[in-house]
N, C-alpha and C positions, 0 to 999 in steps of 0.2 A: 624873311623866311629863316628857319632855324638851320638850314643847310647850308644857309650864305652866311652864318654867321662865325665869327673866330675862333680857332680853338678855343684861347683862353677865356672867351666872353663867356664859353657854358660853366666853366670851372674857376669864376670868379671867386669864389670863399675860398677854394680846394688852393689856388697860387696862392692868395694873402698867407694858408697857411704854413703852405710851401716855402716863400719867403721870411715867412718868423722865423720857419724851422733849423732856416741856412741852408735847405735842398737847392732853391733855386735863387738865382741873382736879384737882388731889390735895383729893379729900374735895366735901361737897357743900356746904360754908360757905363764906363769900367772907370768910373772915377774911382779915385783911391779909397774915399772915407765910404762908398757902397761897398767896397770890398773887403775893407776894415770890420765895417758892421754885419755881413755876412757872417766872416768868420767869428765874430762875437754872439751872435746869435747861434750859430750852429754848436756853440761851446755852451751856452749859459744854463742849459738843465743840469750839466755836468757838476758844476759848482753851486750853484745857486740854489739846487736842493739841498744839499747838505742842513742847510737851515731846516730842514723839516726830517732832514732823517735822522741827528744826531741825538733832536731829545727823543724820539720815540726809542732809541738803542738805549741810551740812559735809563728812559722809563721801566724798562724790557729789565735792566741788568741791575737795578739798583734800588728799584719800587715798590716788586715782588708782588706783579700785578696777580689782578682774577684773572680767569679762564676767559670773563667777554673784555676785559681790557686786554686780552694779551691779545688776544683774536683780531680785535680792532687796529692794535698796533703794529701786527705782521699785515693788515689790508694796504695800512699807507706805507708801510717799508716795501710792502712788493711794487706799488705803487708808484714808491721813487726811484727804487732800484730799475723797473724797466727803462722808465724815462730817461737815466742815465748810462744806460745801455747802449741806449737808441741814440742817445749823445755823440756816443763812440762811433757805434754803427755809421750814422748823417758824417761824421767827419772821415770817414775813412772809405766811403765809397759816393762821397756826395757829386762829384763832378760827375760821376758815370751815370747814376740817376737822370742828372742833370742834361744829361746828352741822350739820356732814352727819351723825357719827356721834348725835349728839343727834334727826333725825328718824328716822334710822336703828332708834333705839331706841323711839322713841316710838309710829313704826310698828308694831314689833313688839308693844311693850304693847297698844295698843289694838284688836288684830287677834285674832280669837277663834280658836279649837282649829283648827278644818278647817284656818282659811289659815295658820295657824301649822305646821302637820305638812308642808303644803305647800313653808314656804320651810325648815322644820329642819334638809333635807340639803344645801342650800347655806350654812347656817347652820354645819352641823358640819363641811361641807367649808371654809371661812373657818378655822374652830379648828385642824383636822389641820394645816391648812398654816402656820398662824401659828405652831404649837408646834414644827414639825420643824424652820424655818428658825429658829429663834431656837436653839434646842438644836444645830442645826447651826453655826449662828455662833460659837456657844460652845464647838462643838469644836474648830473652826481655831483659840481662840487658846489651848485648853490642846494642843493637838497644839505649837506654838509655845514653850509652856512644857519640854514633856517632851523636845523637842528639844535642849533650854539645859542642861537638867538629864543628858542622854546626853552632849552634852558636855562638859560638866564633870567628868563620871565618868572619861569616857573620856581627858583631859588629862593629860601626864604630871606625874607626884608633883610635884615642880620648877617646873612653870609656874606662872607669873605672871599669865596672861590669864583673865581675866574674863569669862562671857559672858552677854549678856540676851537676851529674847526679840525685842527689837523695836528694837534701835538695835544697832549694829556693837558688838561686844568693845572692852575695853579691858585693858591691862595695868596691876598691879602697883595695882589701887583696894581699896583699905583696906576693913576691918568695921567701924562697921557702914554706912558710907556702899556699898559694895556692895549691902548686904540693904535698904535704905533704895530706892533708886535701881530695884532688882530688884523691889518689893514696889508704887513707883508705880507704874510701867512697866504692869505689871500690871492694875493697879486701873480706870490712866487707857481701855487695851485693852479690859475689857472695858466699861468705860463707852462708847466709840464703838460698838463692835459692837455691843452692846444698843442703842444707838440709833437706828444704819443699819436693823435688823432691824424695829424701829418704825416710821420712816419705810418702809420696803418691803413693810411688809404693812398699812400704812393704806388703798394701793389692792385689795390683795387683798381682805381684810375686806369692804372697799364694794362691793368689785364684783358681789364672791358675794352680799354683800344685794341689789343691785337685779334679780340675776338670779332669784332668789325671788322678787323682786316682780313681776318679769312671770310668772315661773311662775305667781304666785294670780288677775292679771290674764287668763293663758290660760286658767284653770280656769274664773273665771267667764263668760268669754266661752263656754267649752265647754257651760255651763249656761244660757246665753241660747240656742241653737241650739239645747236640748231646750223650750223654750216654749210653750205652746200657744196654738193662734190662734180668735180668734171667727168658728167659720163662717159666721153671719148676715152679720157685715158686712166679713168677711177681713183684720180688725187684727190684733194684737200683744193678747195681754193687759196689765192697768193694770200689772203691776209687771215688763214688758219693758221700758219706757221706764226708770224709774229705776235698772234694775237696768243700761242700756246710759250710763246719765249715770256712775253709779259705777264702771263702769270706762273711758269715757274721763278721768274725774278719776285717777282712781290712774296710769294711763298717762302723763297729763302731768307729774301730779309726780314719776313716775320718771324720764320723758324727763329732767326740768330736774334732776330730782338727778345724772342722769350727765351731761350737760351741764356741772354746777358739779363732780363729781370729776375733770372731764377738766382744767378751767382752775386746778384748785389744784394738781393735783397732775403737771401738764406735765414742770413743771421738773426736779422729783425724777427722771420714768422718764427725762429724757436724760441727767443724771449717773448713774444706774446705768446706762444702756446704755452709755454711753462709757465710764465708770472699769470697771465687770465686765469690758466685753472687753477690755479688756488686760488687766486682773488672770488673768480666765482664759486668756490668752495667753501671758503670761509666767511664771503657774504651771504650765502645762503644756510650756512648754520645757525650764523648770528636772526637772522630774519624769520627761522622758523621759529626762536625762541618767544617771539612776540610781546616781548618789555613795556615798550615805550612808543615812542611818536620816533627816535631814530630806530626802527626797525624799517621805516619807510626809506631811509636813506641804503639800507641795507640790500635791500630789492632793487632799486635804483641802478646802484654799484653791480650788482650782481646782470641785471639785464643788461647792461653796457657791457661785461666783460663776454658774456656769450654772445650779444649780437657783433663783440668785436671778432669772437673768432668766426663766427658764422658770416661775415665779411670779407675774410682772408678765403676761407676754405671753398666757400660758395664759386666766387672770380675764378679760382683755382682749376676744380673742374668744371664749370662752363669754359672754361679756355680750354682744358685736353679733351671736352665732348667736340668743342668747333672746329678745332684738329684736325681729329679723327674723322669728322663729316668730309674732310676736303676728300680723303681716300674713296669715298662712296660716290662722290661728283666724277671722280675722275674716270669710274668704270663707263660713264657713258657715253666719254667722250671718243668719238671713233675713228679710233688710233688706227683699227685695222684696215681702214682704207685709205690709211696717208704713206706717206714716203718712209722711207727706212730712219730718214731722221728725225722726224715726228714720230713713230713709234718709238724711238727709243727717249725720246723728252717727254713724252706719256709716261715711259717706264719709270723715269730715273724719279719723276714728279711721284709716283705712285708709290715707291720705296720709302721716297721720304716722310710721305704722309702717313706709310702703315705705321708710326712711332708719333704718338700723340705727345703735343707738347705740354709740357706739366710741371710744376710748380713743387720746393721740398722746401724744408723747412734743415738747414742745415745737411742736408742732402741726406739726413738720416731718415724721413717721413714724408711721403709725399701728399699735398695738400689736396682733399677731396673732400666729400661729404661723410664718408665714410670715413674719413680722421674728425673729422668734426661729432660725429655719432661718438667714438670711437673715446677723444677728449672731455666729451659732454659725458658721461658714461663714469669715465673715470674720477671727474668733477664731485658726482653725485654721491659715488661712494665712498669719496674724502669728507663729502659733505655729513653723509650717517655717521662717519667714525669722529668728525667732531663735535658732533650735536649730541652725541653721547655723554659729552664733558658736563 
């Protein structure tokens, strides 16, 4: 059954990319050379891009590109610059991540079948979404490939030019330093993309866990409200009280777990809200121009950067709607016929929940559907004033 099963077992691809990423630890020994390669991994988009960002700056400053070269060359600069971003971001708050997805999980082991069934479809809704956007990122960069390779076909006999996926053409480059050069290019591509996609669904993943964790918080609340009272003396019976301590305890450490995913992971949703919307700005300029066979790549690129903020923003407020539901569970529970000290653990419970918990983006914006409207919006209208060019 899917309820008896491992955390990790549902978010099989989501850890692999966790562990390329350097989020989380390769294997469960603290040998030296895992730790080593951790931290080498959590570093290598930082450097390792550089190889792809340096001739597009060159191209940019020296070439005196077109308007759709220049276009194409700010897609993969913003491209690398997130990635290296997020480089920073994964090493400066990695271990914290690290120790949310660890109570995350710990949670879930020690949570028996009912609450487990309970949070399994936000459980499996974290997976769906974690597989399609990584599978999706990995289409943008072989659409990018297949693009290089129709040109090349398409070149006449005679030519001399060269062309790669991710840096400007070049003419008249030798084999095998061509295949060499064509074969990193590559490599290094989808190493950022796997990692941006890491980074961008560490908050998804979390979010949909804490949103199951108030889904089991509302359940049991919903079973406190079935209660029965001692008519003799019009209390609560003995295991209302513990049963109302147990879930203002889960409550709070959900509170404080989304609390701590908001403050690690701030930084990350303002670089993808910034670098996405131009990327999807810029790929959707380029794509309405309708050139060629890479205007397919162009669309590609462009649905990947809105379904990535629509990933971020979506989790975001379905976690301050699931919140805010706890305060509406709690009206039913009836406080008014229990002891002085159960009404005031009703009360203290019910204060906390009237402040939904929620997600910002550098604590400037806070993440909902209506920043996502809001981003999209804005997208569109960088997008007219480029397609003007």
């Amino acid at each position: 059954m899917s309820g008896q099963t491992a955390f990790w077992d549902h978010f099989w691809l989501a850890k692999f990319l966790l562990q390329f990423a350097g989020i989380l630890p390769i294997g469960g020994s603290s040998a030296l050379w895992k730790s080593v390669l951790t931290e080498f991994l959590a570093t290598l988009p930082l450097w390792a891009s550089f190889y792809l960002l340096i001739p597009e700056v060159q191209y940019i400053c020296c070439q005196n590109p077109s308007v759709d070269g220049l276009l194409e060359a700010l897609v993969i600069i913003s491209a690398v610059l997130t990635g290296q971003f997020r480089s920073v971001f994964v090493m400066v708050y990695r271990h914290r991540i690290m120790s949310l997805f660890l109570i995350c999980e710990t949670m879930w082991e020690e949570a028996d079948l009912a609450d487990r069934k309970i949070m399994l479809p936000w459980v499996k809704l974290g997976k769906i979404i974690s597989t399609v956007f990584f599978y999706g990122a990995n289409c943008v960069v072989a659409m990018h490939i297949l693009n290089t390779v129709v040109k090349q076909i398409s070149a006449p006999a005679n030519s001399t030019t060269k062309f790669y996926p991710f840096i400007p053409e070049e003419d008249s480059t030798p084999s095998p330093q061509y295949e060499i050069k064509y074969t990193l290019q590559t490599i290094i591509t989808y190493i950022g993309v796997s990692y941006i996609a890491a980074c961008d669904m560490t908050g998804t993943i979390l979010s949909f866990n804490m949103c199951g964790h108030f889904a089991v918080v509302r359940s049991w609340l919903l079973e406190l409200s079935k209660e029965n009272f001692d008519v003799a003396d019009g209390n609560t019976n003995a295991s209302f009280q513990e049963g109302l301590k147990k879930c203002i305890r889960r409550h709070q450490i959900v509170l404080e777990l989304c609390a701590e995913l908001e403050d690690v992971n701030q930084y990350n949703y303002i670089i993808q809200i910034v670098t996405e919307m131009y990327i999807m700005a810029i790929s959707a300029a380029e794509f309405t121009k309708l050139q060629n066979f890479g205007s397919l790549q162009h669309l590609i690129t462009f649905l990947l950067a809105i379904n990535g903020l629509f990933f971020s923003c979506w989790p975001a407020d379905t976690l301050s709607v699931e919140s805010s539901n706890i305060a509406q569970v709690v009206y039913g529970v009836p406080w008014y016929q229990g002891s002085r000290s159960e009404r005031i653990m009703v009360a203290v419970m019910l204060a906390r929940s009237q402040r939904p918990a929620t997600l910002s983006a550098a604590k400037f914006v806070g993440l909902s559907l209506e920043t996502f409207s809001s981003i999209t919006s804005s997208g569109i209208s960088l997008c007219m004033l480029l397609s003007s060019f």
